[in-house]
PDB file of N, CA, C and O in Angstrom, chain B, residues numbered from 101:
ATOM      1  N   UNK B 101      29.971 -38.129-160.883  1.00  0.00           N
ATOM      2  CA  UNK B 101      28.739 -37.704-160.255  1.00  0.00           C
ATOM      3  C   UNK B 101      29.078 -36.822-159.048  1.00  0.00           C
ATOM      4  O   UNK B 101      30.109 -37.074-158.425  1.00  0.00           O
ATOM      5  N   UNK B 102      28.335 -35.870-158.693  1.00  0.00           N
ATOM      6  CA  UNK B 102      28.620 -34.971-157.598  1.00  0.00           C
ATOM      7  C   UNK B 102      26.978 -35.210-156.578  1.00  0.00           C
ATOM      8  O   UNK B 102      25.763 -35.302-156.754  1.00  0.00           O
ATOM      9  N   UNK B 103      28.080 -35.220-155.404  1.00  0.00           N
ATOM     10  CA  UNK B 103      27.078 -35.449-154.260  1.00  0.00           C
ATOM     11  C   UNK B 103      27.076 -33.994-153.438  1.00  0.00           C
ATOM     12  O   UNK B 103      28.012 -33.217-153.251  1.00  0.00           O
ATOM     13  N   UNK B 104      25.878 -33.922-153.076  1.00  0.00           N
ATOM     14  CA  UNK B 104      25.894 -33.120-152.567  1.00  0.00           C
ATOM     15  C   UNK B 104      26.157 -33.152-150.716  1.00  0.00           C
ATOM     16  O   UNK B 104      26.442 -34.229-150.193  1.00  0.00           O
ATOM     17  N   UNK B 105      26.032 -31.961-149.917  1.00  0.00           N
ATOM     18  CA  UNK B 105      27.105 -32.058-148.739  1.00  0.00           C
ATOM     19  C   UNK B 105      25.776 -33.593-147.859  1.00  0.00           C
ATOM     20  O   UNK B 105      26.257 -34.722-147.759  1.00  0.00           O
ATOM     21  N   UNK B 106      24.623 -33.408-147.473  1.00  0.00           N
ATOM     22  CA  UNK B 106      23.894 -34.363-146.958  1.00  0.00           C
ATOM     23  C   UNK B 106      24.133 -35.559-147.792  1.00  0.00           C
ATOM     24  O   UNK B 106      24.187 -36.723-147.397  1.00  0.00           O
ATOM     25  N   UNK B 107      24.247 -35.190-148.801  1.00  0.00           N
ATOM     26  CA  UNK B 107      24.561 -37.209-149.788  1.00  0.00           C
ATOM     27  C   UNK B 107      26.088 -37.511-148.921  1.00  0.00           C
ATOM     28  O   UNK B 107      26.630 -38.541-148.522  1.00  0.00           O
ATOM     29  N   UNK B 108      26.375 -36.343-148.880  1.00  0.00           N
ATOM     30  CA  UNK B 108      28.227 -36.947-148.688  1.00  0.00           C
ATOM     31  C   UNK B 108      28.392 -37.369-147.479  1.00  0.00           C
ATOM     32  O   UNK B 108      29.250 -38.246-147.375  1.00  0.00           O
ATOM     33  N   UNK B 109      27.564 -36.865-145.965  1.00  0.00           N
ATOM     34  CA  UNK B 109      27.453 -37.067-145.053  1.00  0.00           C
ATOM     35  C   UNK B 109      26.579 -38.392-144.252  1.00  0.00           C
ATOM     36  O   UNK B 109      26.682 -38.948-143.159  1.00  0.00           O
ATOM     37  N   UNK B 110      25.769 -38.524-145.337  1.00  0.00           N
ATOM     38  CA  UNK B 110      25.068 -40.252-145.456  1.00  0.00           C
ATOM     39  C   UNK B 110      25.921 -41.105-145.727  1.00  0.00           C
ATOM     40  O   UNK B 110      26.128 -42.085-145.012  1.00  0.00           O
ATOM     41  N   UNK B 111      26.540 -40.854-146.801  1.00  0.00           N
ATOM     42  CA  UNK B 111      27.650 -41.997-147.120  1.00  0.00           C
ATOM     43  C   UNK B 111      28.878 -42.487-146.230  1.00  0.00           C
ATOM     44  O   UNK B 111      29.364 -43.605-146.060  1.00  0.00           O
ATOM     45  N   UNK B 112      29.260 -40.978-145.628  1.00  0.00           N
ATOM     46  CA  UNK B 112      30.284 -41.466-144.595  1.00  0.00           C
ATOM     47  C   UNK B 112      29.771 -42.377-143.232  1.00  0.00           C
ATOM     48  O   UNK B 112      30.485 -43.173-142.622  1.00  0.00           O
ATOM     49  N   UNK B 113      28.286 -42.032-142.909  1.00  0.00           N
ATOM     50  CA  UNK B 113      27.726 -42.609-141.738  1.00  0.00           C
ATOM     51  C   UNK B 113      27.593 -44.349-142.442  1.00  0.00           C
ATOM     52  O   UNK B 113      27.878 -45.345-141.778  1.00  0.00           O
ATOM     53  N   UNK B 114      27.277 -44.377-143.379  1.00  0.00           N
ATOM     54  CA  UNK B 114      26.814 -45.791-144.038  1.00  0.00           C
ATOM     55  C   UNK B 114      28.220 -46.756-144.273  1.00  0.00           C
ATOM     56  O   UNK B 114      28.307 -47.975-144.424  1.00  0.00           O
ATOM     57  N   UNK B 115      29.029 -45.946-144.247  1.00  0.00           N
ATOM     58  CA  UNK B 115      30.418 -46.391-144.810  1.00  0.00           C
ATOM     59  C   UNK B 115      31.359 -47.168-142.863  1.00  0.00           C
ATOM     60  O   UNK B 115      31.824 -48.226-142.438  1.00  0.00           O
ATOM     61  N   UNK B 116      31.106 -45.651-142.345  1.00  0.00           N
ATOM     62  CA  UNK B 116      31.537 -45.870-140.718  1.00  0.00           C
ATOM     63  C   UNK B 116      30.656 -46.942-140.181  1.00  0.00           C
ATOM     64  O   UNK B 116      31.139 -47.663-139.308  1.00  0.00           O
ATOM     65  N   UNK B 117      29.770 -47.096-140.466  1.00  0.00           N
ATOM     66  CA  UNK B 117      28.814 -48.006-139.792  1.00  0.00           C
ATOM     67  C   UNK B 117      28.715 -49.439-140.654  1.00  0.00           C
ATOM     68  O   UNK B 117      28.165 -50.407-140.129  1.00  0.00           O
ATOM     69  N   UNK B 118      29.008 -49.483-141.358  1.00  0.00           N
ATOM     70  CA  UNK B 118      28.880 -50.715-142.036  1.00  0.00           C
ATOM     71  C   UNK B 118      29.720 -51.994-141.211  1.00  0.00           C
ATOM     72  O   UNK B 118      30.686 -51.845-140.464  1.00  0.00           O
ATOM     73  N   UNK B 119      29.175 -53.040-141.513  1.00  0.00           N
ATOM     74  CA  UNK B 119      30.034 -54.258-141.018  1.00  0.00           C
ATOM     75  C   UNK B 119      31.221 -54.458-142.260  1.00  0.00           C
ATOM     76  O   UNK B 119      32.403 -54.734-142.058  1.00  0.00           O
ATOM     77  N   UNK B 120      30.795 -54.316-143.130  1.00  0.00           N
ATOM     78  CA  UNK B 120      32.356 -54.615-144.112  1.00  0.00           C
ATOM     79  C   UNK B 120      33.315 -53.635-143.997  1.00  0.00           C
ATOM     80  O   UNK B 120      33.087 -52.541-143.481  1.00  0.00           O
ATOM     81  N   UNK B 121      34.159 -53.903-144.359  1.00  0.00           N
ATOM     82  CA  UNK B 121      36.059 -53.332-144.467  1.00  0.00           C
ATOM     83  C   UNK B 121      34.951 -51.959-145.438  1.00  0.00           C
ATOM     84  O   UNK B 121      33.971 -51.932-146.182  1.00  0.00           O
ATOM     85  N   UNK B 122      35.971 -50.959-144.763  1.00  0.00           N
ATOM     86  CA  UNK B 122      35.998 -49.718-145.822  1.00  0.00           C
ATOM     87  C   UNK B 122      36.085 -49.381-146.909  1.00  0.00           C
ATOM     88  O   UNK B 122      35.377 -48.473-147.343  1.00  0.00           O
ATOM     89  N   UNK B 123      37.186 -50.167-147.829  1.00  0.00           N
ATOM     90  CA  UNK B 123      37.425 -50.846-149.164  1.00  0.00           C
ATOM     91  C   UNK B 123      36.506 -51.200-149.414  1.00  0.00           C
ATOM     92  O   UNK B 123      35.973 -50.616-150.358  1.00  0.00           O
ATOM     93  N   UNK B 124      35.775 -52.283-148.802  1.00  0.00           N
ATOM     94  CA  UNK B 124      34.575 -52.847-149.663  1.00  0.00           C
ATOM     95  C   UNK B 124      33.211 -51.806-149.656  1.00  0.00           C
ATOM     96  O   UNK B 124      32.722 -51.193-150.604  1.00  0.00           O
ATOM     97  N   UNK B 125      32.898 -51.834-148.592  1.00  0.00           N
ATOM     98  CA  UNK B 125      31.832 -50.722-148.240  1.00  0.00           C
ATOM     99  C   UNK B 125      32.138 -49.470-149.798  1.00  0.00           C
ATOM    100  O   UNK B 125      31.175 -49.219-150.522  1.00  0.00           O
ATOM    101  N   UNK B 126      33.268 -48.949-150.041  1.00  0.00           N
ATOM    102  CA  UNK B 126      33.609 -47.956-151.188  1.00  0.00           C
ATOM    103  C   UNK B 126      33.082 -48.391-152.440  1.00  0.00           C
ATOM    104  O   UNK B 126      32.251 -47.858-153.175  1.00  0.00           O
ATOM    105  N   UNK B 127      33.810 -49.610-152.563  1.00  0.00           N
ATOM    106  CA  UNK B 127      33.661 -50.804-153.605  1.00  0.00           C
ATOM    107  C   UNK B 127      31.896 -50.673-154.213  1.00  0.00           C
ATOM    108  O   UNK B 127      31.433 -50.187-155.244  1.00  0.00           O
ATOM    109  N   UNK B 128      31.389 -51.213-153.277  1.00  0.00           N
ATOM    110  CA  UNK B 128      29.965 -51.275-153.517  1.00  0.00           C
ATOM    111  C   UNK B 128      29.459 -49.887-153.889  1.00  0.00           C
ATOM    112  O   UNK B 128      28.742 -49.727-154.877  1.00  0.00           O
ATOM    113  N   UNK B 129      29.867 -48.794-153.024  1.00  0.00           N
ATOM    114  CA  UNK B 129      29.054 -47.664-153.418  1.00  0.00           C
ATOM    115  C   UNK B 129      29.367 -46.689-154.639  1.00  0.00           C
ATOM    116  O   UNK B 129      28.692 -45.765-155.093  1.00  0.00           O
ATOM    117  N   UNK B 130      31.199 -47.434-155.211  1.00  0.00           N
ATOM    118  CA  UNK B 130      31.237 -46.973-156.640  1.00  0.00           C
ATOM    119  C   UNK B 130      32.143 -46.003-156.395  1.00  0.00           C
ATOM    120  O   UNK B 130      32.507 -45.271-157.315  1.00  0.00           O
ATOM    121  N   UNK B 131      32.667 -45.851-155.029  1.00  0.00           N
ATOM    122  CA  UNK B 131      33.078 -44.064-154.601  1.00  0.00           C
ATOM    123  C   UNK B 131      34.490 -45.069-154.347  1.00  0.00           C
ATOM    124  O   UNK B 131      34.647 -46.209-153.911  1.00  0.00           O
ATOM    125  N   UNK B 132      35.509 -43.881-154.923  1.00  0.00           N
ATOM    126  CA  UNK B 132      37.321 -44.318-154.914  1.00  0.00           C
ATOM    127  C   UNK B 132      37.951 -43.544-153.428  1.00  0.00           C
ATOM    128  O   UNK B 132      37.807 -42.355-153.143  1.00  0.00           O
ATOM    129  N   UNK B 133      38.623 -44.513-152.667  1.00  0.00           N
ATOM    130  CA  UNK B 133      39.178 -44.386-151.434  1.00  0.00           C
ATOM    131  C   UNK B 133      39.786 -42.987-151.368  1.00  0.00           C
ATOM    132  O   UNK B 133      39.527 -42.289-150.387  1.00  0.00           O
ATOM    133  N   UNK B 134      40.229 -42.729-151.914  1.00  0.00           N
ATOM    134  CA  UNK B 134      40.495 -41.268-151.602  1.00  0.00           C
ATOM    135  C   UNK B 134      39.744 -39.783-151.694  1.00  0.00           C
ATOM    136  O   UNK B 134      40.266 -38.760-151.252  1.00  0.00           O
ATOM    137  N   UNK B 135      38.333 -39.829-152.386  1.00  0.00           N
ATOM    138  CA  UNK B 135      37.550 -39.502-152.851  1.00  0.00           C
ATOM    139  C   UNK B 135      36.810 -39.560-150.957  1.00  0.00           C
ATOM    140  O   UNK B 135      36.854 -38.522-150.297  1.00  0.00           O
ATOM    141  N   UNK B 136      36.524 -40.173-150.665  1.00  0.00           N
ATOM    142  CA  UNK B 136      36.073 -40.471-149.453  1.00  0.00           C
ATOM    143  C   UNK B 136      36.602 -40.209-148.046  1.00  0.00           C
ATOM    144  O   UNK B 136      35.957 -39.967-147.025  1.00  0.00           O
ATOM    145  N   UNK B 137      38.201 -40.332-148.258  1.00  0.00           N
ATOM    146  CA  UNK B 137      38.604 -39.943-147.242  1.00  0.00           C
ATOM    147  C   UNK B 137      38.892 -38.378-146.963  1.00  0.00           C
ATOM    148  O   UNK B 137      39.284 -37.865-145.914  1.00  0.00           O
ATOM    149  N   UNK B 138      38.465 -37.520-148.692  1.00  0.00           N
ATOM    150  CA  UNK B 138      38.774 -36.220-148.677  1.00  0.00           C
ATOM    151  C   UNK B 138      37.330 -35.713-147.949  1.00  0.00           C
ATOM    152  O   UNK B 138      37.527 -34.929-147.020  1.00  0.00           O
ATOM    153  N   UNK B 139      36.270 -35.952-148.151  1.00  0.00           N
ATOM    154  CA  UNK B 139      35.428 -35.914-147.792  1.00  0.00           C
ATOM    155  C   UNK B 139      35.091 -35.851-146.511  1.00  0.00           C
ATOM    156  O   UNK B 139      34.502 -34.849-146.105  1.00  0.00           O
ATOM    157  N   UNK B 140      35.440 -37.039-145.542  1.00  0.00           N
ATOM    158  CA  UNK B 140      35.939 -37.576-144.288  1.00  0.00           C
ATOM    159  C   UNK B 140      36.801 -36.657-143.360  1.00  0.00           C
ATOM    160  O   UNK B 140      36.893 -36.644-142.132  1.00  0.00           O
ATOM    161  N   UNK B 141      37.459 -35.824-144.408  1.00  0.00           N
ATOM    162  CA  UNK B 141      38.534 -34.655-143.645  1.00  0.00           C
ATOM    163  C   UNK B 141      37.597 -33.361-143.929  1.00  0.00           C
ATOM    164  O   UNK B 141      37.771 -32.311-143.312  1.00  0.00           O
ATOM    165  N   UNK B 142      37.039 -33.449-144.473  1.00  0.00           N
ATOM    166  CA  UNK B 142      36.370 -31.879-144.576  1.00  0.00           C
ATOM    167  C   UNK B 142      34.696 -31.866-143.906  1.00  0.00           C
ATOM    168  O   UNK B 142      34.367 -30.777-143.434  1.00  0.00           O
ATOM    169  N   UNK B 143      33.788 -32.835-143.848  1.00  0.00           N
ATOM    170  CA  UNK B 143      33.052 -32.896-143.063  1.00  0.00           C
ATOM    171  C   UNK B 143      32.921 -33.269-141.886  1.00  0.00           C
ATOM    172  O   UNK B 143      31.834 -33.153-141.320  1.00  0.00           O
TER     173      UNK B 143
END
């Protein structure tokens, strides 16, 4: 699935802000740790 740049930028705020571990927070949203952290470096 492709997110677009505001989906991708929600997710990182939801992800940073969450009370669970990062792993899990990923876990739940279906999105693979590196997938996220590329994301994380470019926005």
């Amino acid at each position: 699935m492709r997110y677009s740049a505001a989906e991708k930028g929600e997710i990182i705020r939801l992800v940073e802000n969450s009370s669970l571990s990062v792993r899990r927070a990923l876990a739940r949203l279906d999105i693979h740790k590196s997938t996220f952290y590329n994301w994380l470096k470019r926005y």
